[in-house]
N, C-alpha and C positions, 0 to 999 in steps of 0.2 A: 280683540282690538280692532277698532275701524282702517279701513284700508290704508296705502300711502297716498299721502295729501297728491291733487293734479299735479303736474311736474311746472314747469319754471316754463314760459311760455317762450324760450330759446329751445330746450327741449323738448317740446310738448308734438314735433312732427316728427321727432325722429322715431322712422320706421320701423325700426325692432320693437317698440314700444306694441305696433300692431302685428307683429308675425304669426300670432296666432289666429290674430282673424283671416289671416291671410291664408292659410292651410284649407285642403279639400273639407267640405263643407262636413263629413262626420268625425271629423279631425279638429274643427275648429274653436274656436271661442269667439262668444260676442265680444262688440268691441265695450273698452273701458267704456266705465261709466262716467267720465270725462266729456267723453263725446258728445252724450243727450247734456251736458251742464255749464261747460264752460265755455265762458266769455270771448276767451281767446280762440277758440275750439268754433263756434259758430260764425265767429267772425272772418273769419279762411273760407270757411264754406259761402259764406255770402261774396266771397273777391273771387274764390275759384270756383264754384258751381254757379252760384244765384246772375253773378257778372260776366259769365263766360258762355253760360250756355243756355241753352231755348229754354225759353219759359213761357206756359202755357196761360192766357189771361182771357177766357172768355171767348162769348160766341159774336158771330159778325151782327146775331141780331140783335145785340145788346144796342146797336145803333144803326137803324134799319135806314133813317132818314141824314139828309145835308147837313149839318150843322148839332145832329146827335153826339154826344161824348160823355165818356166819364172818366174820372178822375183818383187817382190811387196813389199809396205808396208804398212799393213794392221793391222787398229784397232795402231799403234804407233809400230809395229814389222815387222821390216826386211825380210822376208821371199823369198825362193826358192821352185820350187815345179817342179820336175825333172822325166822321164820317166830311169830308169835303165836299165842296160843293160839286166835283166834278165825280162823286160815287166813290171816290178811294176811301180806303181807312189809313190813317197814318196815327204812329205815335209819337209825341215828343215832351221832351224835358219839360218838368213844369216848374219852370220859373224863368223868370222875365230878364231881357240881355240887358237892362237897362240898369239895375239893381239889385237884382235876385230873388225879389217877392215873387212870392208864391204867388199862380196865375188865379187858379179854379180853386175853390172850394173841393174835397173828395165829395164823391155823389156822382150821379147823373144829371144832366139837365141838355138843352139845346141852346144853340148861341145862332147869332149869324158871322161874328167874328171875335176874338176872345181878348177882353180888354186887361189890361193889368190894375189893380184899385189901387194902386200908389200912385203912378204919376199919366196912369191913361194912355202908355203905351198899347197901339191895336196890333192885333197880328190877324192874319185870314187864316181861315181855317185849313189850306194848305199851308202854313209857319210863317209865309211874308210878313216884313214888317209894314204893316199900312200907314201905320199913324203913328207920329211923333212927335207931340205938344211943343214949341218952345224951343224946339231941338234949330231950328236955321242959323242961331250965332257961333254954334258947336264948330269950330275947325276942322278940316278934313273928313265927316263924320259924315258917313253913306245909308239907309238907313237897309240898303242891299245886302249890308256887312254884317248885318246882326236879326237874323232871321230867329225863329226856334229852333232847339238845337233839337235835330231826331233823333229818333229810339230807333233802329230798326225793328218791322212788323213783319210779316209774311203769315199766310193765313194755309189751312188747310182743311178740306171737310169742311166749312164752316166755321173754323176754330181759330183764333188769333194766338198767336206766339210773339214775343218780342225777345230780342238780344242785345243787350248793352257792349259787345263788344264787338268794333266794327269785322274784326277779323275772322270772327267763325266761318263755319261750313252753312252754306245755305242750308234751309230747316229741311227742302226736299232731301239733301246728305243726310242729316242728323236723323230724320227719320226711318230711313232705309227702308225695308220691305214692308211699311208699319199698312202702306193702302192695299200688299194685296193680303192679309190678314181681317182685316178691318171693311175693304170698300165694297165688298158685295152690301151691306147694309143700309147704303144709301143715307151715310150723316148727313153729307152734304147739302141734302133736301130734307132732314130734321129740322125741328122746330122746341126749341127752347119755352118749353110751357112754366118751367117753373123755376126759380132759384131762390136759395137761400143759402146765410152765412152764419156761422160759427165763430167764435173767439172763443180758444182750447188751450187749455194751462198743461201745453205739453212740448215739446221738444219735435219737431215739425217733422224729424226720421223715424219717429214712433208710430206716428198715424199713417205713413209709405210704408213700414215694415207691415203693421197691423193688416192693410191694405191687403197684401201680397198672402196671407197665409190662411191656412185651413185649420189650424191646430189651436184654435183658441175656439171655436165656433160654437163646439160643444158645449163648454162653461160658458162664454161670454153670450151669446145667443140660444142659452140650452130653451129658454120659451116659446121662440120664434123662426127664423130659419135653420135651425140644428136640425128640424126635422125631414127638412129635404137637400138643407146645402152640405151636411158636414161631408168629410170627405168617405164616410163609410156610404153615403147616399148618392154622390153624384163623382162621378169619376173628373179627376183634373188630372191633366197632361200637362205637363210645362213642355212648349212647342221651342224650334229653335229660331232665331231671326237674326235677319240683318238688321243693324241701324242703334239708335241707344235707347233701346227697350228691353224689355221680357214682358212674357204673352203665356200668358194658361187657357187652355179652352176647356172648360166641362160639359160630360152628356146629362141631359136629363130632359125629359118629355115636356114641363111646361116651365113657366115664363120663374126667370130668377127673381124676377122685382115685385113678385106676389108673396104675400104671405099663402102657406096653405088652405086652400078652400076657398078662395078669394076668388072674384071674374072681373077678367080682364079683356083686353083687346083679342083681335086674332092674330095670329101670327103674320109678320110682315109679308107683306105678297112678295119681295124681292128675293125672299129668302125661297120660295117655293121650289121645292123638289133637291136643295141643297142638304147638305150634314149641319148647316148654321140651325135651321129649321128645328134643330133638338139642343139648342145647348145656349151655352154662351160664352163670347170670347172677349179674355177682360188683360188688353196690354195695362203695363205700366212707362208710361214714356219718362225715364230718368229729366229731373230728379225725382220729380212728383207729383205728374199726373196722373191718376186713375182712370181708365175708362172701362166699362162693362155694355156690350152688346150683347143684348137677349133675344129670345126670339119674335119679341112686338115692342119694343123701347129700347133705349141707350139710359147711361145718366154716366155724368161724371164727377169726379172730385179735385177740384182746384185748390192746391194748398199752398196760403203765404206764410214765409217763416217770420214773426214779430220779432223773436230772441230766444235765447239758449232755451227760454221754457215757455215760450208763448207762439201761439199762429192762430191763423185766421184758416177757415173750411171754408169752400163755398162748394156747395152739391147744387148741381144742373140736373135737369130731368127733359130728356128728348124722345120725342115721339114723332113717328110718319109724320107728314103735314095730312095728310089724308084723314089721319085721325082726329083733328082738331073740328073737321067739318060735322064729325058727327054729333049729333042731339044727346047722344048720353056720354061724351066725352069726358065733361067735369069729374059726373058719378062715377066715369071708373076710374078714373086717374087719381080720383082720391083713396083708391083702395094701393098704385102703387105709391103717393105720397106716405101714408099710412105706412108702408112696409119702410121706405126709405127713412121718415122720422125715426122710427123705434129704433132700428139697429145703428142708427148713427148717437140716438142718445148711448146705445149700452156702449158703444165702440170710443164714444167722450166717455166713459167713467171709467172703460179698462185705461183707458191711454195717461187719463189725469191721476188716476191710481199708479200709474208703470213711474210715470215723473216724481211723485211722490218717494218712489221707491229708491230711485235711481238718486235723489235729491242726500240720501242717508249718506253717514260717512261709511255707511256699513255693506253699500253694495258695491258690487264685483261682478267681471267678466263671466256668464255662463256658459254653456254649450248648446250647438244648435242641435234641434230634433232632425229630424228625416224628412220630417213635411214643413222646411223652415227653407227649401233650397231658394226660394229670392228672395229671401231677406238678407240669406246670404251674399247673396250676389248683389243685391241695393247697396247692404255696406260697404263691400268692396270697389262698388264703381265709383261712389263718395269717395275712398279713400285712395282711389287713382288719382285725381283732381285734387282734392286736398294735401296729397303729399306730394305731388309734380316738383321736382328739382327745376328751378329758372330754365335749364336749360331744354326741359321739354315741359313748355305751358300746359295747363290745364286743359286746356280747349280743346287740344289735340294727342291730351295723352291716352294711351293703347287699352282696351278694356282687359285686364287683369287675366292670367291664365285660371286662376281658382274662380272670378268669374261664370267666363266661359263655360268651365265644368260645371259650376253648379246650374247654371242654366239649360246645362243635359240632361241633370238627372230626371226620370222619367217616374214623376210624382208630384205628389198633389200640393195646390196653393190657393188662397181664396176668391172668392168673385160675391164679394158682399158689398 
């Protein structure tokens, strides 16, 4: 017989429901298959995760010049995220104080100031209201009073973040020990050579689990990297940290973002004489960003949630700036494009196959493996946030003790 129907969306947080996920990681079970499907299930996650906490959106050189921007909707909010004339980057709400249209088109483009196509309200690229048609017979009406409303932005490495909730922890908090893990590698002074996006018919914690493990590597990459990444070939450590990540580093002599037999860069000069120099270290900054540092490139994976079974990927690929100067740059960087397309195709067919699966009335809670311990602990930091009582917010609620432990254990998780 197919499982019981989701519960009643009064029920549908109450906690025992997850006690098994919640148990030490070889002890535990995945969580219901509820979780990756329902409506009501992904919509919590979008007020308590997607609305509360940092969220990773891109690199600063996405708008290197004044009047650079682009335009998104992320987590179910409208958003602009604009280079001003005075060199800042700021983000704010995209729609107009005047009547709610929509400002920008989604895209990129360049402005000098961002006019609204309903009734030609102007705003400067720092949010002031500049220009207001018609508006002088309006009563009391200031035009000081009705600016754009901000997003909060803060950046790091390079990297933009924004949080819709004006109450959080600064991102430098929410980070915690993530730059001295990460800053020997010199993001900061990377350079975004390439990007591309995805629309994936899967449930946005499937592609974060997938992210984090080694134990698929073998089937799902048995053609292409199983032959140097599986966990029988490169050793993964899950390290421990401060701040709301988990961090695997693996050893292995050459570059992860090659396919075998491939030539590539040299190794980073910053790394020289370091243990980075042989491996690669690949956080996960909850909820779900990806990032993997190798020994001559970075890339990352930005993922937006669309609904209970759809998201958007976008993979970055960064490289020294030093790199870029050279004559045969293209040529090799197409050998690590090459490796990044393939496994992200096979990693879309496991993930939209997993949805599929999870979709049946027929699937059900399994158990984790031994080489699953952050996937364990993803679900659980999700389900801190998602199941927070009013009386301790999301924002602020404590990372879980099964957590923690699983983030100990001393084995392997992926860097694909």
């Amino acid at each position: 017989m197919p499982h019981p129907s989701v519960p009643d969306a009064a029920d549908l947080f109450d906690p025992t429901l997850y006690a098994d996920v919640r148990r030490p990681l070889l002890e535990a079970h995945t969580p219901p298959a509820w979780c990756y499907t329902s409506p009501a299930f992904y919509q919590r996650e979008v007020e308590r995760v997607f609305w509360r906490e940092w969220q990773f959106l891109g690199r600063t050189d996405q708008v290197p010049n004044p009047g650079d921007y682009f335009s998104l909707t992320f987590a179910q909010v409208p958003i602009i995220i604009v280079r001003g004339a005075d060199g800042v980057v700021r983000a704010f709400a995209n729609t107009c104080r005047h009547r709610g249209s929509l400002l920008l088109d989604e895209g990129h483009g360049q402005c000098k100031a961002i006019v609204c196509p309903y009734h030609s309200w102007t705003y400067a690229l720092d949010g002031r209201l500049a220009g207001t048609p018609d508006m002088e017979l309006t009563q009391g009406f200031r035009a000081d009073d009705y600016p754009l409303l901000p997003v909060r932005l803060e950046t790091w490495a390079g990297f933009m973040f924004i949080n819709f909730d004006p109450q959080a922890q600064p991102l430098s908090a929410f980070l915690g020990d993530l730059d001295d893990k990460v800053g020997m590698y010199g993001l900061g002074d990377m350079v975004l050579a390439r990007r591309r996006e995805y629309t994936i018919a899967c449930n946005w914690k499937l592609w974060v689990e997938n992210a984090k493990e080694s134990y698929h590597i073998a089937t799902v990459h048995k053609r292409t990297i199983q032959k140097y990444a599986s966990a029988k070939r490169a050793g993964y450590a899950v390290e421990p940290t401060t701040g709301q990540y988990c961090v695997t580093f693996a050893d292995h002599p050459t570059s992860m973002a090659l396919l075998q037999g491939d030539t590539g860069f040299p190794v980073n000069p910053l790394l020289t004489g370091r243990r980075e120099a042989a491996g690669t270290c690949a956080p996960l900054i909850y909820p779900s960003t990806y990032l993997a540092c190798t020994i001559d490139c970075a890339w990352y994976l930005e993922v937006h949630p669309l609904g209970p079974s759809s998201m958007r990927l976008v993979h970055g690929a960064l490289f020294p700036r030093a790199f870029l100067a050279r004559p045969d740059f293209e040529t090799l960087a197409a050998n690590y494009y090459n490796r990044w397309d393939i496994t992200t195709d096979e990693d879309i067919v496991a993930s939209e196959r997993q949805q599929k699966g999870l979709d049946s009335p027929y699937a059900s809670a399994g158990r984790f493996c031994h080489r699953e311990p952050l996937v364990h602990a993803i679900d659980n930091w999700i389900l801190d946030r998602v199941l927070a009582t009013d009386a301790q917010p999301a924002s602020t609620a404590p990372t879980s003790t099964v957590t923690l432990n699983a983030m100990k254990e001393d084995t392997d998780a992926a860097h694909h």
